[in-house]
C-alpha positions as CSV (number, residue, x, y, z in Angstrom):
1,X,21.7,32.0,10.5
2,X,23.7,29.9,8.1
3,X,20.9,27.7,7.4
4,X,19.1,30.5,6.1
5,X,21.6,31.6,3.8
6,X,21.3,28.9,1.2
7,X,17.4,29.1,1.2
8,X,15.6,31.1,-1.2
9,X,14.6,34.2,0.1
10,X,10.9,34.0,-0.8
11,X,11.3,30.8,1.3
12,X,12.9,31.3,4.4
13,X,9.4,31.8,6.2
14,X,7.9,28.4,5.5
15,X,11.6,26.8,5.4
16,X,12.4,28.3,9.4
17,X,9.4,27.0,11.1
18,X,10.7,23.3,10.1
19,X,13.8,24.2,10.7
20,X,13.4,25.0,14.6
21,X,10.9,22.5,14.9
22,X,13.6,19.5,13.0
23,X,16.4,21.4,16.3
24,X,13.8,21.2,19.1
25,X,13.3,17.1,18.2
26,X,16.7,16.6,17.5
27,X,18.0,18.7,20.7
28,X,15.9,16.2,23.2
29,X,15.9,12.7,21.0
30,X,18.5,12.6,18.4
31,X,21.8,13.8,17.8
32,X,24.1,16.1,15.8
33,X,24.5,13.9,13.5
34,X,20.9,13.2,12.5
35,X,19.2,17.1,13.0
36,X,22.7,18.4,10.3
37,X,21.4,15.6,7.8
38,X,17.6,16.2,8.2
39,X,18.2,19.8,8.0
40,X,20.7,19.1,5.0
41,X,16.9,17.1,3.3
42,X,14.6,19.6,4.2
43,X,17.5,23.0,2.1
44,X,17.4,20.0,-0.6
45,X,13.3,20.3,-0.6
46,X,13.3,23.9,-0.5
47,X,15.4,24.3,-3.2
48,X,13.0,22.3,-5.4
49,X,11.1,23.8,-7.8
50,X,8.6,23.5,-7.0
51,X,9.1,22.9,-3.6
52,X,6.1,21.0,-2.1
53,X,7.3,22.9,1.2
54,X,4.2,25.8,0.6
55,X,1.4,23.2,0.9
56,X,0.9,21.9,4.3
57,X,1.8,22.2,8.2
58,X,5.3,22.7,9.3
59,X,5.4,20.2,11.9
60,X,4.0,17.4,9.3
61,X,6.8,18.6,7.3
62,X,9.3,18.0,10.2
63,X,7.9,14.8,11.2
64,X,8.5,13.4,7.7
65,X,11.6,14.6,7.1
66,X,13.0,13.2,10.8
67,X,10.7,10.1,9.7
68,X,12.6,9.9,6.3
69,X,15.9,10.1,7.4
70,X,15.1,7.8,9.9
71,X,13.7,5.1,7.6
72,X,17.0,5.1,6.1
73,X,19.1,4.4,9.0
74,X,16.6,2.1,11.2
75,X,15.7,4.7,13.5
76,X,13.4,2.4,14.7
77,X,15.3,0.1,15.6
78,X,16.1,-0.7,19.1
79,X,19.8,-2.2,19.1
80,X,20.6,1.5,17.1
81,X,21.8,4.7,19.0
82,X,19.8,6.9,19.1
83,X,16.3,5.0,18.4
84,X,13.0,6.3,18.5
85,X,10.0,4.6,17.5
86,X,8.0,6.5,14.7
87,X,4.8,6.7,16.5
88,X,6.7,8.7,19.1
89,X,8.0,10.6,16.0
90,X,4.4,11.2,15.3
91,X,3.5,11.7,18.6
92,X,5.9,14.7,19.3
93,X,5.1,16.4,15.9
94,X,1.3,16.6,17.1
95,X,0.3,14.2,14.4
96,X,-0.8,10.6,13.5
97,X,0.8,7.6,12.4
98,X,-1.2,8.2,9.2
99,X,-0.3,11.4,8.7
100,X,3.7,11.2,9.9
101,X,4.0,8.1,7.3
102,X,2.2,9.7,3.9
103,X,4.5,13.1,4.6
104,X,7.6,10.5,4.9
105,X,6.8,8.1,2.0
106,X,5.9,11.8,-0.3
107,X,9.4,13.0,0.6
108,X,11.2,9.8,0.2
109,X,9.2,9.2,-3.4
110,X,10.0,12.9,-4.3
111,X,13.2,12.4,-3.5
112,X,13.8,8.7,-4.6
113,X,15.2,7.7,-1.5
114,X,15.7,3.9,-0.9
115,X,16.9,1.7,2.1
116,X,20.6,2.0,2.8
117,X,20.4,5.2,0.4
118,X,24.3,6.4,0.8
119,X,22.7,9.9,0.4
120,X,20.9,10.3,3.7
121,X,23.2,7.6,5.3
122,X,24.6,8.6,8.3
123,X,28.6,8.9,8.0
124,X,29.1,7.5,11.5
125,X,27.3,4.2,9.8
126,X,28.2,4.6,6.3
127,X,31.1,2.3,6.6
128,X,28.4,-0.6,7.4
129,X,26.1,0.6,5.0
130,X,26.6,-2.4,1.6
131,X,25.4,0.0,-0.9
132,X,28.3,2.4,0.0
133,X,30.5,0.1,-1.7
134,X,29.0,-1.9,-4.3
135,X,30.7,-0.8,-7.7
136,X,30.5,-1.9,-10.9
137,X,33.3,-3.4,-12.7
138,X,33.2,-4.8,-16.3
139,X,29.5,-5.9,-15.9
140,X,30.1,-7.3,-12.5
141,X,28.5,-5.6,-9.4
142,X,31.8,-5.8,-6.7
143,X,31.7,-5.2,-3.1
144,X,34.6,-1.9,-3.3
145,X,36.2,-3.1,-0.2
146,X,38.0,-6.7,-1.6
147,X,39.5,-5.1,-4.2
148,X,43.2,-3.9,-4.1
149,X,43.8,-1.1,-2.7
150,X,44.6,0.9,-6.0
151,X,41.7,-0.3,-7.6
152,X,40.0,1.5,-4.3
153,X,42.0,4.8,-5.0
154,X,40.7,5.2,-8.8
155,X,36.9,4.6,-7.2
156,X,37.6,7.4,-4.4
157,X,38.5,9.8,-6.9
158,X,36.2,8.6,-9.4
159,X,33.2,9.2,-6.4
160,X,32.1,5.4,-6.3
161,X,32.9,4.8,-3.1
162,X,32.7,7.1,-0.1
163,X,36.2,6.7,1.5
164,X,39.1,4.4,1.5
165,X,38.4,1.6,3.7
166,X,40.5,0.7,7.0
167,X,40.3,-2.8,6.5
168,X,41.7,-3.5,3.3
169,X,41.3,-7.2,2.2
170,X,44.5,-8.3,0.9
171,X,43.9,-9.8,-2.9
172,X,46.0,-12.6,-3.5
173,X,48.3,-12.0,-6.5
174,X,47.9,-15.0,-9.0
């Protein structure tokens, strides 16, 4: 499996478990978008050293990461596609609220992850996401998308913002 491949070796036992359990949840309540970037968190945690991966149940593993990535992009939020509640998160995992929070709020502390984190954003929503395109410029925090348009190139290249936006706001020339 691809996944596999970018795992360390000694790790691919404790990493697959998650794995197929992060599919089977995504396969019946999520979507592509959402199992790539939990599965994209949990190669990130197994590639730490020390991974906290080797202490504790594969399926509390799973249900934090989906829980993490979730947090981030309002899973549980009903006016989002797709939305699931975190107790039915829980719930599917085998575990309790309790339980399905800690493992989240351990791997978003481990990992520093924040609300509207661009990281674990989804890109169908990163163009609504506000810290995708707050820069800094001379001291001044900026939002990326009112500035001209080759002041938005230079960030781009530069990695500050994510993309070029499609609706450019025209800056008037003084």
């Amino acid at each position: 499996m691809a996944r596999a491949t970018q795992i360390p070796s000694d790790l691919r036992p404790v990493h697959e478990p998650i794995a197929t359990a992060i599919e089977s949840f995504s396969s019946q309540r999520l979507n592509d978008e959402y199992r790539e970037i939990c599965l994209r968190m949990l190669g990130v945690l197994a590639r730490k050293r020390p991974t906290p991966l080797v202490k504790g149940k594969p399926n509390s593993w799973a249900c934090g990461i989906v829980r993490a990535v979730g947090w981030v992009n309002f899973l549980d939020d009903p006016s989002q596609t797709p939305h699931v509640k975190s107790r039915e998160i829980d719930a599917y995992f085998g575990l309790s609220a309790a339980t399905g929070q800690s493992r989240s709020k351990q791997i978003r502390d481990l990992l520093k992850i924040h609300r509207f984190d661009v990281e674990w954003s989804l890109a169908s929503r990163i163009d609504s996401n506000p810290m995708a395109w707050l820069i800094q410029i001379n001291g001044v925090i900026v939002d990326a998308r009112s500035l001209p348009r080759e002041v938005q190139e230079e960030a781009v290249r530069r990695g500050l913002i994510p993309f070029l936006p499609e609706r450019v706001t025209p800056v008037e020339d003084e």
